[in-house]
N, C-alpha and C positions, 0 to 999 in steps of 0.2 A: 628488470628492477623488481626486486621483494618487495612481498605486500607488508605492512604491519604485522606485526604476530597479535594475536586480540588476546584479551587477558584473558587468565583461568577463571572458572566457574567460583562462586562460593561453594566451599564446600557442605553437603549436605548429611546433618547427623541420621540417623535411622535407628531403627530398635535392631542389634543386634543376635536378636532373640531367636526371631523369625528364618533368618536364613540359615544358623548353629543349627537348629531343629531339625528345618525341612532335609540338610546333609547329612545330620546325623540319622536319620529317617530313612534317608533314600542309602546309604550302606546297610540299616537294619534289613530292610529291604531286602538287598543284593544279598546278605545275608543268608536270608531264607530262602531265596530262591537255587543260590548253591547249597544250603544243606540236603533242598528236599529231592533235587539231584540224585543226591548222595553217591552213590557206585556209577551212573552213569557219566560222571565230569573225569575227564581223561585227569591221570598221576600225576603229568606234570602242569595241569591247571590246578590244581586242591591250592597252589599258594596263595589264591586269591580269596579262601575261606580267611586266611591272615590277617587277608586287606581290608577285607572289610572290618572283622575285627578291632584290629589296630581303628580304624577310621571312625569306629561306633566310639571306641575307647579316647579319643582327641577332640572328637564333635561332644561328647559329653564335658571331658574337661575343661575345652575353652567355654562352655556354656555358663559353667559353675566358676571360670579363670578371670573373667572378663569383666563382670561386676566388681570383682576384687580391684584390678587393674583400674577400670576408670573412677572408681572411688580415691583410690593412692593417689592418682594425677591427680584429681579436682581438690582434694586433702595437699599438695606437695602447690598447687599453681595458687592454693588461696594463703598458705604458710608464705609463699614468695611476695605476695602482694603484701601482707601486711606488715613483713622485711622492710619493704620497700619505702610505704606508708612511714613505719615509725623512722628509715632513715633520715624520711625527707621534713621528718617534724623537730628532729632535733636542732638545737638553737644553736646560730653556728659564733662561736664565743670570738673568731676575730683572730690574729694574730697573737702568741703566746710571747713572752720580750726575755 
């Protein structure tokens, strides 16, 4: 016999901030540690000079993306609410004859 399935967690908000950083930090990183390489990182590994790249380049944007985005939802979920609000204020006149 199955147990219960126990409910999910609340979900908990967090600052953002902190973990965009530390990735985009820790590719900076990786980075530099393949630049200073340089000539000794074999031909067909240099594609990960890319990677990190690219990684430095998305950890930045979502940093600066992010703020954008939860502002629009909280701007689009309080627009809904007050939809909702003046639906529910209007006077309802009755059958028309």
């Amino acid at each position: 016999m199955r147990t219960p399935r126990r409910p999910d967690p609340e979900v908990m908000e967090s600052d953002y901030r902190i973990p965009t950083a530390l990735g985009t930090l820790a590719w900076a990183i990786a980075l530099v540690v393949l630049l200073v390489r340089g000539d000794g990182l074999a031909v067909g590994e240099r594609w990960w000079i890319w990677v990190c790249a690219v990684g430095i380049a998305l950890g930045v944007f979502g940093y600066f993306y992010v703020p954008h985005l939860l502002g629009k939802r909280a701007a689009a979920e309080e627009r809904r609410g007050r939809e909702r609000a003046d639906a529910s204020e209007e006077p309802d006149n009755g059958p028309r004859a």
